[in-house]
C-alpha positions in Angstrom: 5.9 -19.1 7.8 7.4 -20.7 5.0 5.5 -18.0 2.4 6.8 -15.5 5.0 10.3 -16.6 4.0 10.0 -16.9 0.3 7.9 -13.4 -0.5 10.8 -11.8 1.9 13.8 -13.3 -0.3 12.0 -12.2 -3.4 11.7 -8.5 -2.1 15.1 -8.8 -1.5 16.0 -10.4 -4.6 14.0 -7.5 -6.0 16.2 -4.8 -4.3 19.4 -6.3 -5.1 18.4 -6.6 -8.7 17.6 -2.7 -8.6 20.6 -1.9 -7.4 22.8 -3.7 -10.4 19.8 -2.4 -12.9 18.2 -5.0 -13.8 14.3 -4.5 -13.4 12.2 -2.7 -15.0 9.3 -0.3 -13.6 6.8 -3.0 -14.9 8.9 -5.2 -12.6 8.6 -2.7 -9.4 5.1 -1.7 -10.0 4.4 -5.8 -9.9 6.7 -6.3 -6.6 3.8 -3.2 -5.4 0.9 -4.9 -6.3 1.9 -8.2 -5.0 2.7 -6.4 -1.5 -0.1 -4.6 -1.4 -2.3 -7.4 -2.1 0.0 -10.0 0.0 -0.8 -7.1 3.2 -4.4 -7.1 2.5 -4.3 -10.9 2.9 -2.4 -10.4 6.2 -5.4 -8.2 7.5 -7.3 -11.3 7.8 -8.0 -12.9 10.8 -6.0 -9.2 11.6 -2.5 -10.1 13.5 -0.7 -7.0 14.3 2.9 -8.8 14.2 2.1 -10.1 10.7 0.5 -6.8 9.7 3.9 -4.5 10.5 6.3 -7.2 8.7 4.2 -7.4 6.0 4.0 -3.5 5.7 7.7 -3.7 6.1 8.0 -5.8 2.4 5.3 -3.3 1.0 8.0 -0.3 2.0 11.1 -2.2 1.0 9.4 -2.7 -2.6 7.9 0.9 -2.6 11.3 2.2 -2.2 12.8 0.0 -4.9 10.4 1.1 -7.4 11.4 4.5 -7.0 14.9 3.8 -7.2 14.1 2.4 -10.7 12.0 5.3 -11.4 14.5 7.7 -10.6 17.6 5.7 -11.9 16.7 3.9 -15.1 15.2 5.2 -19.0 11.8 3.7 -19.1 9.7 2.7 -22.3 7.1 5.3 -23.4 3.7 4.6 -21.1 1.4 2.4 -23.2 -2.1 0.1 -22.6 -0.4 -2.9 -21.1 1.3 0.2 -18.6 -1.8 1.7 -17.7 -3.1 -1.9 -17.0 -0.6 -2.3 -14.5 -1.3 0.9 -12.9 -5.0 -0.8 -12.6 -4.0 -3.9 -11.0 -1.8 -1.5 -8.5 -5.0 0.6 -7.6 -6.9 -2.1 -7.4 -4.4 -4.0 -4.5 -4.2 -1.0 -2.8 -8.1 -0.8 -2.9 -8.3 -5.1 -1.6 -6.3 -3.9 1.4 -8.4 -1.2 2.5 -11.8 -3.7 2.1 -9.5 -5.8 4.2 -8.4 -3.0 6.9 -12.3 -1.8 6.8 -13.9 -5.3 7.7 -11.0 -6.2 10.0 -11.8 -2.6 12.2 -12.8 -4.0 15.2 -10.4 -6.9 15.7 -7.8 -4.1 15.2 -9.4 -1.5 17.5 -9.6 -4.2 19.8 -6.2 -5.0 19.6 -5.5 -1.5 20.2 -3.6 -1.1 17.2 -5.1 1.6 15.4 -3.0 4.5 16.2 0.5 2.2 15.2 -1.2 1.1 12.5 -2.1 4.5 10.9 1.6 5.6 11.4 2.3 2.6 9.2 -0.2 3.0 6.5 0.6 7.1 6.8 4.2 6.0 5.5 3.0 3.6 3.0 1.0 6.1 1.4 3.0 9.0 1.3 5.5 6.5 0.0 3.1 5.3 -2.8 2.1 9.1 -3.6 5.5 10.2 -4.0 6.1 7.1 -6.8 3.4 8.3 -8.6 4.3 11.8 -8.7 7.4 10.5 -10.1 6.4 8.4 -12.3 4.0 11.3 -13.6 7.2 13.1 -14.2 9.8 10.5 -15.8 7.5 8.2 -17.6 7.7 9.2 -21.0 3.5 9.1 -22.3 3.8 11.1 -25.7 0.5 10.3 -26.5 -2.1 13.0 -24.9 -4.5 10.5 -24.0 -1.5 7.7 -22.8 -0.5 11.1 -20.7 -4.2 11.8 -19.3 -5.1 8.2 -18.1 -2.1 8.1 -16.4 -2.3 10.9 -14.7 -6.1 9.9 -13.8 -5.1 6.8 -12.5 -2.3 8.0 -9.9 -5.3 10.5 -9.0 -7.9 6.9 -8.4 -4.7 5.8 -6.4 -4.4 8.7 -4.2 -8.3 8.6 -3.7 -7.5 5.0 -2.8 -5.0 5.5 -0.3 -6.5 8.5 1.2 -9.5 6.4 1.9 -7.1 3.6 3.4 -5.7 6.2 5.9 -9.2 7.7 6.7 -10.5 4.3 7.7 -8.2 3.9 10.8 -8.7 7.9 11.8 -8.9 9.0 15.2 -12.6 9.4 15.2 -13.4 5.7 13.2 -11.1 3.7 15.8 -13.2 5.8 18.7 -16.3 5.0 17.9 -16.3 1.2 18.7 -15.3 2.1 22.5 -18.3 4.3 23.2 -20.2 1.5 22.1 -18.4 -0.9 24.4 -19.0 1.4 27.0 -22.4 1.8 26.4 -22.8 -2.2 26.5 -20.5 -3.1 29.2 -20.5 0.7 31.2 -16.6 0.8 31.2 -14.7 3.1 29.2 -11.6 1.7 27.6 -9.1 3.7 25.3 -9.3 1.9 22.0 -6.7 4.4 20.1 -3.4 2.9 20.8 
């Protein structure tokens, strides 16, 4: 609980820091990575409560870093840039191994169809960032310019696959194998 408490007054030191202009994109896209990663940690030993106000501190730093996209000059893109933009993909990718190997507790928990509306938000969230940060990142080096725009594709990829995990059809499946074990059919969706 006490690690609850301390990432949540960051975030919100975070947001109150955007709003006076004082971080920098490097800044949010770290606050991203750090959520992203904290929420893949969460799926463990999957607890829905700690799941949704986890996902609630991945949001509130998603929507900082695009009000420092949108409202503040950034430095041309560069190597230690584009590394960040690896360590992002690659928390967004940690949380959905997590989300994939923690499927049945959370179809069992009957959380699957809340949960996508959650991770639905956090990606669209995420894909509208880097659609921005395409646009107002300065890269004028071609090459600077292409791996960028590479790596937001590797993101979306990423977070396509993380909604795709909890669809419909995946959180289904476990229940017609419980039926077929235990000869009851249970709605595992919701």
């Amino acid at each position: 609980m006490k690690f609850t408490n301390a990432l949540l007054l960051a975030t919100n030191a975070f947001a109150a820091a955007a709003e006076r202009g004082i971080p920098t994109l490097n800044d949010g896209l770290g606050a991203i990575q750090e959520g992203a990663k904290e929420l893949g940690f969460q799926a463990i030993d999957f607890n829905a409560d700690r799941f949704y106000e986890y996902s609630d501190l991945l949001l509130k730093a998603l929507t900082t870093g695009r009000k420092i996209v949108e409202h503040h000059r950034h430095p041309p893109a560069n190597a230690s840039f584009l590394l960040r933009l690896d360590h992002v993909e690659g928390a967004f990718r940690f949380l959905g191994l997590q989300l994939q190997h923690e499927r049945g507790a959370i179809v069992e928990a009957r959380a699957c169809q809340d949960m996508r509306g959650v991770l639905e938000t956090i990606c669209s969230e995420c894909t509208k960032l880097g659609r921005e940060i395409v646009v107002y990142v300065p890269a004028p080096d071609p090459r600077v310019k292409e791996s960028m725009e590479a790596n937001m594709s590797r993101l979306q990829q990423v977070l396509d696959d993380i909604t795709s995990g909890l669809s419909e059809e995946k959180c289904v499946a476990p229940a017609a194998e419980a039926t077929a074990k235990t000869g009851s059919a249970r709605d595992y969706t919701h």
